[in-house]
N, C-alpha and C positions, 0 to 999 in steps of 0.2 A: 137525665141520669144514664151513664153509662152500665155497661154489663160486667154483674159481679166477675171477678176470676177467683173460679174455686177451687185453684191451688194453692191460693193464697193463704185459706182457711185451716185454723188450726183443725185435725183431724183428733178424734178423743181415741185413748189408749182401749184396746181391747183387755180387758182384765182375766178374762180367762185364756187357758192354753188346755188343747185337747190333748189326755193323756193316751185313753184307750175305747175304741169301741166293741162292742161285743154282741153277737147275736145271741141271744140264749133260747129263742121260739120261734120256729117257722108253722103256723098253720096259713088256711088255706087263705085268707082274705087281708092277712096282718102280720108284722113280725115283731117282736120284742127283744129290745136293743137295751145294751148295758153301756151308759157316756160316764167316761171318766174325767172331770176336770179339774183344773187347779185355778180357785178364783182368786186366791191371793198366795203370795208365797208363805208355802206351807200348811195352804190349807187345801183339802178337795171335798168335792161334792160327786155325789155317783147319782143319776139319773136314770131311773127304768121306764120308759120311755113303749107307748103301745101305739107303732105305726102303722096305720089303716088309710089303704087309698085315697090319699092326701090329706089325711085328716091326725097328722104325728098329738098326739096329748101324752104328758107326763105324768105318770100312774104311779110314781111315789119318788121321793127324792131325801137322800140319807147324805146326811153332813159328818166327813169322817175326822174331822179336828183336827188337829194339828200335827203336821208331820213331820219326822225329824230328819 
Protein backbone atom coordinates (compact mmCIF):
# COMPACT_ATOMS: atom_id res chain seq x y z
CA UNK A 1 0.00 0.00 0.00
CA UNK A 2 1.12 3.29 -0.95
CA UNK A 3 0.94 6.61 1.15
CA UNK A 4 -2.46 8.43 1.26
CA UNK A 5 -2.02 12.03 -0.39
CA UNK A 6 -4.13 14.26 1.63
CA UNK A 7 -4.55 16.74 -0.67
CA UNK A 8 -6.39 14.82 -2.40
CA UNK A 9 -9.06 14.63 0.14
CA UNK A 10 -12.20 16.36 0.05
CA UNK A 11 -11.87 18.84 2.98
CA UNK A 12 -15.59 19.62 4.75
CA UNK A 13 -16.93 23.18 4.55
CA UNK A 14 -16.62 25.19 7.84
CA UNK A 15 -20.25 26.25 8.56
CA UNK A 16 -19.71 28.79 10.73
CA UNK A 17 -18.23 32.52 10.05
CA UNK A 18 -16.98 34.65 13.11
CA UNK A 19 -19.02 37.72 13.49
CA UNK A 20 -17.73 39.39 16.72
CA UNK A 21 -15.87 38.74 19.74
CA UNK A 22 -16.37 40.71 22.88
CA UNK A 23 -14.74 40.79 26.17
CA UNK A 24 -17.46 41.67 28.77
CA UNK A 25 -15.30 40.45 32.32
CA UNK A 26 -11.82 40.52 33.20
CA UNK A 27 -11.43 39.12 36.83
CA UNK A 28 -8.55 37.78 38.27
CA UNK A 29 -8.05 34.04 37.06
CA UNK A 30 -10.75 34.03 33.94
CA UNK A 31 -12.41 36.26 31.26
CA UNK A 32 -15.84 36.33 29.77
CA UNK A 33 -15.99 36.53 26.16
CA UNK A 34 -19.18 37.37 24.05
CA UNK A 35 -18.68 34.91 20.23
CA UNK A 36 -20.82 35.86 17.66
CA UNK A 37 -21.43 33.45 14.80
CA UNK A 38 -23.25 32.79 11.81
CA UNK A 39 -23.89 28.98 11.55
CA UNK A 40 -25.95 29.13 8.54
CA UNK A 41 -27.02 32.04 6.46
CA UNK A 42 -29.15 34.09 8.34
CA UNK A 43 -28.90 32.51 11.19
CA UNK A 44 -26.50 33.34 14.34
CA UNK A 45 -25.80 32.07 17.68
CA UNK A 46 -24.06 34.30 20.49
CA UNK A 47 -21.99 32.20 22.80
CA UNK A 48 -20.91 33.41 26.41
CA UNK A 49 -18.15 31.74 26.86
CA UNK A 50 -16.14 31.50 30.74
CA UNK A 51 -12.35 31.29 29.99
CA UNK A 52 -10.18 30.00 32.75
CA UNK A 53 -6.48 28.88 32.27
CA UNK A 54 -7.16 26.61 29.67
CA UNK A 55 -10.11 25.32 30.57
CA UNK A 56 -12.65 27.69 27.87
CA UNK A 57 -16.49 26.07 28.80
CA UNK A 58 -19.60 27.72 27.35
CA UNK A 59 -21.78 29.16 30.17
CA UNK A 60 -24.85 29.62 28.05
CA UNK A 61 -25.67 29.78 24.39
CA UNK A 62 -28.63 32.05 22.76
CA UNK A 63 -29.94 31.27 19.27
CA UNK A 64 -30.88 34.62 17.75
CA UNK A 65 -33.04 33.22 14.54
CA UNK A 66 -33.14 34.42 11.62
CA UNK A 67 -31.76 37.38 10.24
CA UNK A 68 -32.67 39.54 7.63
Amino acid sequence: MGARDESALPRPLNPYRLLKIQIIEILEDCLFLVISVQTLPGHIEVLIVKHKKRKPAITAKLWLGTVR
